[in-house]
C-alpha positions as CSV (number, residue, x, y, z in Angstrom):
1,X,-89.8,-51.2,40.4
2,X,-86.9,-52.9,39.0
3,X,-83.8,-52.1,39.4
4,X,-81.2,-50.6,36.8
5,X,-78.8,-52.9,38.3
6,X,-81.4,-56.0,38.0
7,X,-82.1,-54.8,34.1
8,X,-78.2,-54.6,33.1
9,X,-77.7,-58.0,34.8
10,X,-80.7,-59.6,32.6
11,X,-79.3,-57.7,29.3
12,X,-75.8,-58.9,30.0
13,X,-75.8,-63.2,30.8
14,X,-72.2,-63.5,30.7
15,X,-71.1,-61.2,32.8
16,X,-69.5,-62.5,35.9
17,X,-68.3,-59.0,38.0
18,X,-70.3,-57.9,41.0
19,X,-73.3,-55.7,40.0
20,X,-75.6,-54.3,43.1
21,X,-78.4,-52.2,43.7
22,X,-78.3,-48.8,45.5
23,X,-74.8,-49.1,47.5
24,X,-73.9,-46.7,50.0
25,X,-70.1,-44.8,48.8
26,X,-69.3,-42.5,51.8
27,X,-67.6,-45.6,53.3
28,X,-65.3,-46.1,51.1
29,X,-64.5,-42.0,50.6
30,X,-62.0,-40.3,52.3
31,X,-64.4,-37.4,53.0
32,X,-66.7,-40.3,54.7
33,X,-70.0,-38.3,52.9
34,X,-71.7,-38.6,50.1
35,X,-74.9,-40.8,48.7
36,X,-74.8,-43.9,46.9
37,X,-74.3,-45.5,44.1
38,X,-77.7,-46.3,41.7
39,X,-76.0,-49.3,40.7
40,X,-72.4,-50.4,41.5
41,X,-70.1,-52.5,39.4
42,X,-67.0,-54.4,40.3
43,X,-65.2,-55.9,36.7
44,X,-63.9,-59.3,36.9
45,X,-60.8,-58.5,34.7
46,X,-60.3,-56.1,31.4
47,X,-62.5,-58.5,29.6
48,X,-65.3,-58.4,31.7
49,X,-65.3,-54.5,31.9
50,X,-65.1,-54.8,27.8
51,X,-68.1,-56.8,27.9
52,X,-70.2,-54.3,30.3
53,X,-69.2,-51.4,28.4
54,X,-70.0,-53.0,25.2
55,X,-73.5,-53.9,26.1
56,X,-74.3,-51.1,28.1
57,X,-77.5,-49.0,27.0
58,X,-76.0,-45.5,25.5
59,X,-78.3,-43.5,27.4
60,X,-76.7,-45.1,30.9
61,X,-74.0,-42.7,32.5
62,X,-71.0,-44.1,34.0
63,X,-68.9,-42.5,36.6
64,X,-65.2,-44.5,37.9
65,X,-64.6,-44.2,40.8
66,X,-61.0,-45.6,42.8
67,X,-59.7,-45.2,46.3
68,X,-62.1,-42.5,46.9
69,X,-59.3,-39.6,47.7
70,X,-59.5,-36.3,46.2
71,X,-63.1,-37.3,45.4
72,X,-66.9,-35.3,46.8
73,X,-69.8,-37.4,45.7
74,X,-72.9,-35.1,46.5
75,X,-75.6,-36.4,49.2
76,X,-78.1,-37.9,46.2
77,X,-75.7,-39.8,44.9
78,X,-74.5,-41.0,42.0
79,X,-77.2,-42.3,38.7
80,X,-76.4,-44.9,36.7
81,X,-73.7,-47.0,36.8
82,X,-70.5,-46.2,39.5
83,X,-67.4,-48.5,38.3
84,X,-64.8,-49.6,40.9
85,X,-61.8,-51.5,39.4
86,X,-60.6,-54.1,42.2
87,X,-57.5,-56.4,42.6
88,X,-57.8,-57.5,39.6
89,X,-56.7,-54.2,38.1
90,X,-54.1,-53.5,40.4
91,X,-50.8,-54.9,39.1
92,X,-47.3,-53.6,39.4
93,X,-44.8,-55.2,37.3
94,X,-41.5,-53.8,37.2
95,X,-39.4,-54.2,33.7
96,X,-36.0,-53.4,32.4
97,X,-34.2,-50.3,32.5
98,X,-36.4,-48.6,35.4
99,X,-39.7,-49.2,33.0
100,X,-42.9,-50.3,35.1
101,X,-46.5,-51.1,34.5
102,X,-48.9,-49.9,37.4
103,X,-52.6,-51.2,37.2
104,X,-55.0,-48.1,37.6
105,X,-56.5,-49.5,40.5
106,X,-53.0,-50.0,42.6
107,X,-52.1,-46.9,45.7
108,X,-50.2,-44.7,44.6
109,X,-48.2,-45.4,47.8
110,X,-47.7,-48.9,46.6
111,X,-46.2,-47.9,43.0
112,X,-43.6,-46.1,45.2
113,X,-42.9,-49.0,47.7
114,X,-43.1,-51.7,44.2
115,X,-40.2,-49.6,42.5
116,X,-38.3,-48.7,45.5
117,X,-37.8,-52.5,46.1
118,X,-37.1,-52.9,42.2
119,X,-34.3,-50.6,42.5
120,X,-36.1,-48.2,40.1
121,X,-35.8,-44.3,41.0
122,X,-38.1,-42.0,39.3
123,X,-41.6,-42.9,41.6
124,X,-40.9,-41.5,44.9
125,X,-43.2,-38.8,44.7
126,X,-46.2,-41.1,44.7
127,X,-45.6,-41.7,47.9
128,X,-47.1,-37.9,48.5
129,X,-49.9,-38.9,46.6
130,X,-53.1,-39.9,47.3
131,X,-55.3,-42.2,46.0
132,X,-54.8,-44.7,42.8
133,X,-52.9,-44.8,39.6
134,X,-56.3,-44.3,37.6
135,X,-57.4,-41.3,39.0
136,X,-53.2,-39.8,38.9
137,X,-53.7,-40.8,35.3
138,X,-56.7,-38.7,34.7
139,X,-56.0,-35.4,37.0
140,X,-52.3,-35.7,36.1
141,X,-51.5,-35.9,40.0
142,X,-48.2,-35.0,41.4
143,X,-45.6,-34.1,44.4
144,X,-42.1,-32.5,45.4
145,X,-42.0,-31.0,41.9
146,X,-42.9,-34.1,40.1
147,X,-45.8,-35.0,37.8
148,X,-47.4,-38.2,37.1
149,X,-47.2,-36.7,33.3
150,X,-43.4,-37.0,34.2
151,X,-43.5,-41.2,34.5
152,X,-46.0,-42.0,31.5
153,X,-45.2,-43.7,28.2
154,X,-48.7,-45.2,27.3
155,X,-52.3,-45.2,28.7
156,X,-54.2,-48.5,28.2
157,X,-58.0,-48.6,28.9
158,X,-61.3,-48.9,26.5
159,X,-64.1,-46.6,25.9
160,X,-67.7,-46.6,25.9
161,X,-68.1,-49.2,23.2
162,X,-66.0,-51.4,25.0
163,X,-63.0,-50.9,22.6
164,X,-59.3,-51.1,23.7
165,X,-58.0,-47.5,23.6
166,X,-54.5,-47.0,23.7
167,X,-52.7,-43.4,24.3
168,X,-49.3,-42.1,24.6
169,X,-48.0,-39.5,26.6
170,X,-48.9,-36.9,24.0
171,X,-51.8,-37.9,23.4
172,X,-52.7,-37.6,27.0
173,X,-52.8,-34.1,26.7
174,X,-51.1,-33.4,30.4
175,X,-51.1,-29.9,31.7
176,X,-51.1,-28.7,35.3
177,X,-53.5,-30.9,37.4
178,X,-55.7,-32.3,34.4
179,X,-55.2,-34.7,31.2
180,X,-57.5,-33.8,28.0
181,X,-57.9,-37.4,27.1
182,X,-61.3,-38.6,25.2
183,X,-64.1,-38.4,27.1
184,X,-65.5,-41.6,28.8
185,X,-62.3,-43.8,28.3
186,X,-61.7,-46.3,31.8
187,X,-58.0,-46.4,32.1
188,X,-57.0,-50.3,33.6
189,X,-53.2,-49.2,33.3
190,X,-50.5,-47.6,31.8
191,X,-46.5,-48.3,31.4
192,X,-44.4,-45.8,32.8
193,X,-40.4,-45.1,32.5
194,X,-38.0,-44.6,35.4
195,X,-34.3,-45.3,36.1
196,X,-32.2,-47.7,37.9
197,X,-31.2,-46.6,41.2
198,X,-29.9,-47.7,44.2
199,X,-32.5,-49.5,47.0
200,X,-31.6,-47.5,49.6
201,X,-31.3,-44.0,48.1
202,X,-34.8,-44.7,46.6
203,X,-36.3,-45.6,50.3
204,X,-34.6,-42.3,51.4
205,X,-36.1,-40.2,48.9
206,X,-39.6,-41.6,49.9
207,X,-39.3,-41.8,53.5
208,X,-38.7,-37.6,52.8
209,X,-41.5,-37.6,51.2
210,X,-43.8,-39.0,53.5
211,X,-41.9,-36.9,56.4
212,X,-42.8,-34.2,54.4
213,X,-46.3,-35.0,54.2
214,X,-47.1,-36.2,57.8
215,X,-45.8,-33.0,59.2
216,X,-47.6,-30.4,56.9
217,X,-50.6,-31.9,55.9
218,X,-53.7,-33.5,57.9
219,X,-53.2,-37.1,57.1
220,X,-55.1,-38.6,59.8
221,X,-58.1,-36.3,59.5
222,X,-61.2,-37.4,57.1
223,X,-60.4,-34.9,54.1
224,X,-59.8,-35.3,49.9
225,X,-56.6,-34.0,50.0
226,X,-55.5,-30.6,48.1
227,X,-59.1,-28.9,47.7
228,X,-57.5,-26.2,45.1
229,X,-55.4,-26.1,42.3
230,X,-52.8,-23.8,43.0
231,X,-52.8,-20.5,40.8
232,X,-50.2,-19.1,38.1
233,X,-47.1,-18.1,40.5
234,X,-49.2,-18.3,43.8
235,X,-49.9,-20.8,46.2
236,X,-53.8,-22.2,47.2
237,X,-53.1,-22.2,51.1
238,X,-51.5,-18.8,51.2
239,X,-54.3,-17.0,49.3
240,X,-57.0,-18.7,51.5
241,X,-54.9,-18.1,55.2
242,X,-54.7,-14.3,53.6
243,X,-58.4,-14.6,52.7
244,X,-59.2,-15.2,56.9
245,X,-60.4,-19.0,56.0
246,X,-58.0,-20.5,58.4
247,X,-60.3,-22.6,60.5
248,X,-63.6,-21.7,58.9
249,X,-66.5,-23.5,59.5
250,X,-70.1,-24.8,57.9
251,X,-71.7,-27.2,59.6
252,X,-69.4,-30.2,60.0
253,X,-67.0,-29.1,57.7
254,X,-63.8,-26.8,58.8
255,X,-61.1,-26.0,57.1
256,X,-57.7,-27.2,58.4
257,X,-56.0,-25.2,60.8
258,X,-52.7,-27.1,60.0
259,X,-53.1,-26.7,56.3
260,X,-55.5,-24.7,54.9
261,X,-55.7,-25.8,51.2
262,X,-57.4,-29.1,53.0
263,X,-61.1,-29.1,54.2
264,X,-62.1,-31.7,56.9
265,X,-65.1,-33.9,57.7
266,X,-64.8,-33.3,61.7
267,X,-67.6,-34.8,62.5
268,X,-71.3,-34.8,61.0
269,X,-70.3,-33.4,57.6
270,X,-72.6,-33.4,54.5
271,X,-71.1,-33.3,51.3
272,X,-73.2,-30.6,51.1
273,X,-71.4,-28.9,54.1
274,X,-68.1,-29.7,52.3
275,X,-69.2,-28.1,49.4
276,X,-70.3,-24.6,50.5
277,X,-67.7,-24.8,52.9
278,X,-65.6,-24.9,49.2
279,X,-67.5,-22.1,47.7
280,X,-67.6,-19.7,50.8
281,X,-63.2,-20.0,51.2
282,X,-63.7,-19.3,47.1
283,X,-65.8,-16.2,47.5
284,X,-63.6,-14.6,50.2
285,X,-60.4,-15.4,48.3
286,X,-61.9,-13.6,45.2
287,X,-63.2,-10.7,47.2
288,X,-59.4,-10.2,48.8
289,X,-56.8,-10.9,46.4
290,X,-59.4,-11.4,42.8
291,X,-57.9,-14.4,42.2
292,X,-60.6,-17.1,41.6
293,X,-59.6,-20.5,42.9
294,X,-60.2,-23.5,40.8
295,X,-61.2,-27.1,42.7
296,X,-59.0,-30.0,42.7
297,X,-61.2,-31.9,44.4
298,X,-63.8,-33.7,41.7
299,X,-67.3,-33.3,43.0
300,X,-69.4,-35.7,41.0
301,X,-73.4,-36.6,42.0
302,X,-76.7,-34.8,42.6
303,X,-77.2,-32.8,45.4
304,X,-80.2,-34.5,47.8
């Protein structure tokens, strides 16, 4: 049978980005599960992901997918089309007056580093973050008390039709972990506002930052950061360490005894494992406090 990848490739002759067949993800996931892609597709630049969208079959889903943090792709993977932006969307360009574009496929990490060494104050907090400027973009990611919300003037990306979509900050619709932006729009980038400081106080704000992070969270474990959103007033990990989840286990999935708003992949893990692992630290924080935790975590895919 041919493949969908082989049938968009024939239906699109000038396209010149990687398209592949049945790729494996959990590789390139922080969680290290998950099935693969049905076909995978790796723009060349803006106007070769204009072109793919434009000429893409309407009844073809797309999912983006970046760095792979704070991401569960279930075990049967993903249908349709998975997009990965590359290099070629990863540009940081500082401006005047602490403004700077970030390309939705740069680290967050790097965005810090980029402005730090720009003398541009205002981005330290990414260094906390995980992940890539697209996906802080869509699930309005933040750190030490800043939001990504916080930094953004503009949005630049194009939707389904392949259409350059442009949105400001209010149009974003930012709230507490989540953006209500159209449905289906890729984001390549977006211009974001900081101010001039000095080098050095910059570098000591993020080396806090990552201090911060290294000692309180599991870094060098195989996890998708923060798993919960935290609550109105309350605080994720407390509820769950109240709730007896400290530890718990299913199958290859625990959840971590140093922070326990973070599951782990410690060896063997199924995204199904992860999952109900999820679900079960859910129903015993409902049953002892009635507070019903929300994911963080995207879990995209069909279970096998």
């Amino acid at each position: 049978m041919t493949s969908l990848s082989d049938r968009l490739s024939s239906a699109m002759p000038k396209l010149r980005g990687r398209l592949s067949a049945a790729q494996s993800l959990a590789e390139s996931l922080w969680f290290r599960v998950g099935g693969k892609a049905e076909a995978l597709f790796a723009p060349a630049d803006e106007d070769d992901l204009a072109y793919f969208l434009s000429r893409l079959p309407d009844g073809i889903p797309y999912t983006v997918v970046g760095l792979g943090s704070n991401l569960l792709v279930r075990d049967g993977g993903l249908p349709g089309v998975t997009i990965r932006l590359g290099r070629p969307f990863a540009t940081i360009a500082p401006g005047r007056d602490g403004a700077l574009w970030a390309g939705a496929a740069a680290a967050d990490k790097r965005v810090a580093l980029e402005a730090m060494e720009a003398g541009i104050g205002g981005f330290a907090f990414f260094a906390g973050v995980p992940g890539a400027i697209g996906g802080a973009l869509a699930m309005n990611a933040g750190a030490n008390g800043t939001e990504t919300s916080d930094r953004v003037v503009e949005v630049f990306g194009f939707d389904r039709a392949g259409d350059a979509v442009t949105l400001s900050n209010a149009e974003m619709g930012y709230s507490y972990r989540r953006s209500s932006a159209p449905e289906g729009v890729i984001f390549t980038g977006a211009l974001m506002q900081g101010e001039p400081r000095d080098r050095d106080a910059v570098k000591a704000e993020i080396d806090a930052v990552v201090a911060h992070r290294e000692a309180s969270q599991p870094t060098k474990s195989r996890t998708g950061g923060s798993t919960f959103k935290n609550p109105p007033g309350q605080s994720a990990w407390k509820l769950i360490d109240e709730a007896g989840c400290r530890g718990l286990r299913i199958g290859g999935a625990q959840v971590s005894e140093l922070h326990t708003n973070f599951l782990l992949n410690v060896g063997g893990a199924t995204a199904a494992d992860i999952e109900a692992l999820g679900e079960e630290v859910r129903r015993r924080v409902k049953e002892t406090s009635g507070v019903e935790l929300e994911w963080e975590i995207k879990r995209i895919g069909v279970a096998a």
